[in-house]
C-alpha beads as a LAMMPS data file, in Angstrom:
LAMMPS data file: protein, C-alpha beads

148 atoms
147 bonds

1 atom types
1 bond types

-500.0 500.0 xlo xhi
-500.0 500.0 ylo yhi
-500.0 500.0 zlo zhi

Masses

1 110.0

Atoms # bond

1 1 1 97.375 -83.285 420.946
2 1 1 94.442 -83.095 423.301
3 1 1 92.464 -86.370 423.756
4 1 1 89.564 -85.862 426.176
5 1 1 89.457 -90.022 426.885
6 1 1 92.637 -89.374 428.609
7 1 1 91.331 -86.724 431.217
8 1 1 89.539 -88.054 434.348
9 1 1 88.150 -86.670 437.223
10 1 1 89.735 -87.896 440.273
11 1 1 88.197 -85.857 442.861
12 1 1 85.764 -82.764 443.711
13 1 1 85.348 -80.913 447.133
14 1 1 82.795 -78.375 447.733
15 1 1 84.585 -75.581 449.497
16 1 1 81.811 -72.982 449.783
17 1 1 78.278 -73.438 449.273
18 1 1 76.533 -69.786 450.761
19 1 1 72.768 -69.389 449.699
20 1 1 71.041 -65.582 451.362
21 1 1 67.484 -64.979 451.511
22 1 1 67.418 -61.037 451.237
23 1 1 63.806 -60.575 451.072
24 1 1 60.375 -62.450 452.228
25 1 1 59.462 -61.805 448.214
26 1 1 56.622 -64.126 447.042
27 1 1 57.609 -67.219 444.877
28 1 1 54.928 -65.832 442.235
29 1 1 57.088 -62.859 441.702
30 1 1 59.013 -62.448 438.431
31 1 1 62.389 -62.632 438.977
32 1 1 65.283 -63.139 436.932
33 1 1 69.309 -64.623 437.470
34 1 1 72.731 -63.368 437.107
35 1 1 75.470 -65.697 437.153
36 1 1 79.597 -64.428 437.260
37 1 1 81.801 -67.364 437.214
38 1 1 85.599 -67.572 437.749
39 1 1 88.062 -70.694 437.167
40 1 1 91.561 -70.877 438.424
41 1 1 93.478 -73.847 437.188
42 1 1 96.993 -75.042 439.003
43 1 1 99.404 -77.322 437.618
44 1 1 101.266 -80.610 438.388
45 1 1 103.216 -81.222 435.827
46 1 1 105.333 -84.313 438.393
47 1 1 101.893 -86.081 438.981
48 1 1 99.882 -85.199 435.615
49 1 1 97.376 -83.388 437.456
50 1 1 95.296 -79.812 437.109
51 1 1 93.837 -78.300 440.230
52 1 1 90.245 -76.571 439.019
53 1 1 88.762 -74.408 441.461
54 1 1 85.254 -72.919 440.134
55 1 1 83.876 -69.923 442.055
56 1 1 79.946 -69.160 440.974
57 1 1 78.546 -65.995 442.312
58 1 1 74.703 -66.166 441.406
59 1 1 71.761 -63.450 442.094
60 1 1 67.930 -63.770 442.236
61 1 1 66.422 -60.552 441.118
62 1 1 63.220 -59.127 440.835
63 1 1 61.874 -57.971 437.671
64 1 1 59.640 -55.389 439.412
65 1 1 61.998 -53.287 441.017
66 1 1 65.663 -54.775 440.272
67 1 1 65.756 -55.827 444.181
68 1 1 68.403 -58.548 444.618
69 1 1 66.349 -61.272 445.957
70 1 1 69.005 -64.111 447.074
71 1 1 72.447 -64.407 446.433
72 1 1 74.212 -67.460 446.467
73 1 1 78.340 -67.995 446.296
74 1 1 79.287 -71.120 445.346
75 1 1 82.897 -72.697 445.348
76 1 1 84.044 -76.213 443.894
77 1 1 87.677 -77.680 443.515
78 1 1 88.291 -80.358 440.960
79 1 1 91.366 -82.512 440.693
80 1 1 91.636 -84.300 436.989
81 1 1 94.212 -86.709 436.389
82 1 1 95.615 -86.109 432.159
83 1 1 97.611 -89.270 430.863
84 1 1 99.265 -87.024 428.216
85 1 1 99.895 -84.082 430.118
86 1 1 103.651 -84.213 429.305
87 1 1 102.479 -83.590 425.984
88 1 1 100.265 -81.120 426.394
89 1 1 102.623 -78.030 428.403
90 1 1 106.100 -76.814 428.337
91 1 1 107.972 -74.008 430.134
92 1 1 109.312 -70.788 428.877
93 1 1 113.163 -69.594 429.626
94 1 1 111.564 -68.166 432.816
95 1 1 109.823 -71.281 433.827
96 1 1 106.482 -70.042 433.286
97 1 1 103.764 -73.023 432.096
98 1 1 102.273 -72.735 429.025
99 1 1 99.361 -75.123 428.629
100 1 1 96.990 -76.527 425.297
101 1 1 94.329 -74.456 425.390
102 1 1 91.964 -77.454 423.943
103 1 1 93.088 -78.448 427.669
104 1 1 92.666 -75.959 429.607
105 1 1 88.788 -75.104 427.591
106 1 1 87.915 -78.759 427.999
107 1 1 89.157 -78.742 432.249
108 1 1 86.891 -75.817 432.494
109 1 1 84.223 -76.912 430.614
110 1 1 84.036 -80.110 432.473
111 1 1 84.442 -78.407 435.996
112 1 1 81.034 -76.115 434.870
113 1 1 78.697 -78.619 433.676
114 1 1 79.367 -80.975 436.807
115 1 1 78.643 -78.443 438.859
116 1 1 75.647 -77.387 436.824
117 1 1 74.246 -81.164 437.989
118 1 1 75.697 -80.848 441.505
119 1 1 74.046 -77.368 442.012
120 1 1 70.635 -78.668 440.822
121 1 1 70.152 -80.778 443.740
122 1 1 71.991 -78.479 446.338
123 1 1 69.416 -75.615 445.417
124 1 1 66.414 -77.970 446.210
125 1 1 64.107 -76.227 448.742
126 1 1 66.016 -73.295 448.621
127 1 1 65.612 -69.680 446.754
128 1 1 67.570 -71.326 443.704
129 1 1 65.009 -74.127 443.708
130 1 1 64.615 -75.024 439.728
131 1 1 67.295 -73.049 438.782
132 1 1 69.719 -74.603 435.995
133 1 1 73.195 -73.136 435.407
134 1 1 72.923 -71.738 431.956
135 1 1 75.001 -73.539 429.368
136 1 1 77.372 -71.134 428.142
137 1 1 80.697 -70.656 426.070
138 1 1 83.681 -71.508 428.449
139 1 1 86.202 -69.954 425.777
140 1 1 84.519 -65.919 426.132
141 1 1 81.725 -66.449 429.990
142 1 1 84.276 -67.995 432.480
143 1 1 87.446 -65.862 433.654
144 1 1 90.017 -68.507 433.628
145 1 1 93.756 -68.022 434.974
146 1 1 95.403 -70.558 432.236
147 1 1 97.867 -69.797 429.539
148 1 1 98.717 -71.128 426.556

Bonds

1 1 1 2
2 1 2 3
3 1 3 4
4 1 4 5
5 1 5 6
6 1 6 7
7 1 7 8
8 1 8 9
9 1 9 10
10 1 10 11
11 1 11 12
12 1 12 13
13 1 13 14
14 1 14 15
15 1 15 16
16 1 16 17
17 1 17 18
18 1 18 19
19 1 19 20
20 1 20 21
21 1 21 22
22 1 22 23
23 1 23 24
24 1 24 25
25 1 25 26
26 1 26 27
27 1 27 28
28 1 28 29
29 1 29 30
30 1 30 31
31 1 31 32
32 1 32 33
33 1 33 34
34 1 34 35
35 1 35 36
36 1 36 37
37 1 37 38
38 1 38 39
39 1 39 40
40 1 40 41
41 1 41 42
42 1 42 43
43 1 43 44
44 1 44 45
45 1 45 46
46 1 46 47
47 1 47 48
48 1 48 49
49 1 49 50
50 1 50 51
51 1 51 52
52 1 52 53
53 1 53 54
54 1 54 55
55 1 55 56
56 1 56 57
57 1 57 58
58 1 58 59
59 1 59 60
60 1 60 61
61 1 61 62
62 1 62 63
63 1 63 64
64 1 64 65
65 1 65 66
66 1 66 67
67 1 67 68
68 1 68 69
69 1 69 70
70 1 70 71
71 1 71 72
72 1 72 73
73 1 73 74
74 1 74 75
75 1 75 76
76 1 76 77
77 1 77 78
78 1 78 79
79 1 79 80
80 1 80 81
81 1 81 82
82 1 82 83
83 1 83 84
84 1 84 85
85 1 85 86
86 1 86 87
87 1 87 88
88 1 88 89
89 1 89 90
90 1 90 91
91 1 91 92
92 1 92 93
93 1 93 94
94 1 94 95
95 1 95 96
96 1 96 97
97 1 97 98
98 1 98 99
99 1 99 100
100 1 100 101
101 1 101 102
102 1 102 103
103 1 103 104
104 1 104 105
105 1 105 106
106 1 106 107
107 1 107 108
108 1 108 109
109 1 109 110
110 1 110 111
111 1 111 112
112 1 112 113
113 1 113 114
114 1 114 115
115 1 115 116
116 1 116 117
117 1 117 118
118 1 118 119
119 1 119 120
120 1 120 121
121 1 121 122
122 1 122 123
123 1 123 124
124 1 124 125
125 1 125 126
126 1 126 127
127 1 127 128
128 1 128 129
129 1 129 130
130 1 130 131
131 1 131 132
132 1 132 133
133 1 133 134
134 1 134 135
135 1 135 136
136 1 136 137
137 1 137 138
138 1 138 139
139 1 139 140
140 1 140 141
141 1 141 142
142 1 142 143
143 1 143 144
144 1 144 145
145 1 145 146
146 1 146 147
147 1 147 148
């Protein structure tokens, strides 16, 4: 069974971090965000870790006339270390990993909301200034790779 106590974070690198300034738009404009996220997880089922890698693709849009504003691509990798993870996958007869999805939902939710906090001070001074990744529901608004 799943016990988030034994699931730490043991490292994060920001791969990508891509902010474009498409138009000289005033800051009193009203704009508005879209946000597509993607998750791949990776498996090391010798060393009891997961591999995240969280790729954020995020527009700035104006309200007036739908003109895309800013774009920013983001791209984070996250090692966690799980004490349990022996208990928590097994291989089919082909030796593909199945995983506990309480796992795999609580990896990804993890992964999003520290980068919500990391992106909060990267956007400072920039288009993105202010904005706050929306909370959201990892389970149905993040395309995840994992099976279980």
């Amino acid at each position: 069974m799943f016990n988030p106590e034994l699931l730490n974070i043991i490292s994060y690198k920001l791969h990508k971090l891509n902010i474009d300034n498409l138009s000289d738009s005033k800051e009193s404009d009203d704009f508005y965000f879209t946000v597509d996220n993607k998750i791949d997880l990776g498996f090391n089922d010798e060393h009891f870790l997961i591999q995240a890698i969280l790729d954020i693709a995020i527009k700035k849009i104006s309200d007036k006339n739908e003109e895309v504003l800013a774009t920013s691509i983001i791209s984070i990798e996250y090692v966690f270390h799980v004490e349990n993870f022996d208990e928590l996958h097994k291989f089919d007869e082909n030796g593909v990993i199945s995983v506990d999805k309480g796992l795999t939902t609580n990896i990804s939710a993890v992964a999003y909301s520290t980068t919500r906090g990391l992106l909060l001070d990267r956007f400072r001074d920039t288009p993105f200034d202010n904005f706050i990744l929306p909370v959201i529901d990892v389970n149905k608004d993040i395309i995840t790779n994992a099976q279980s």
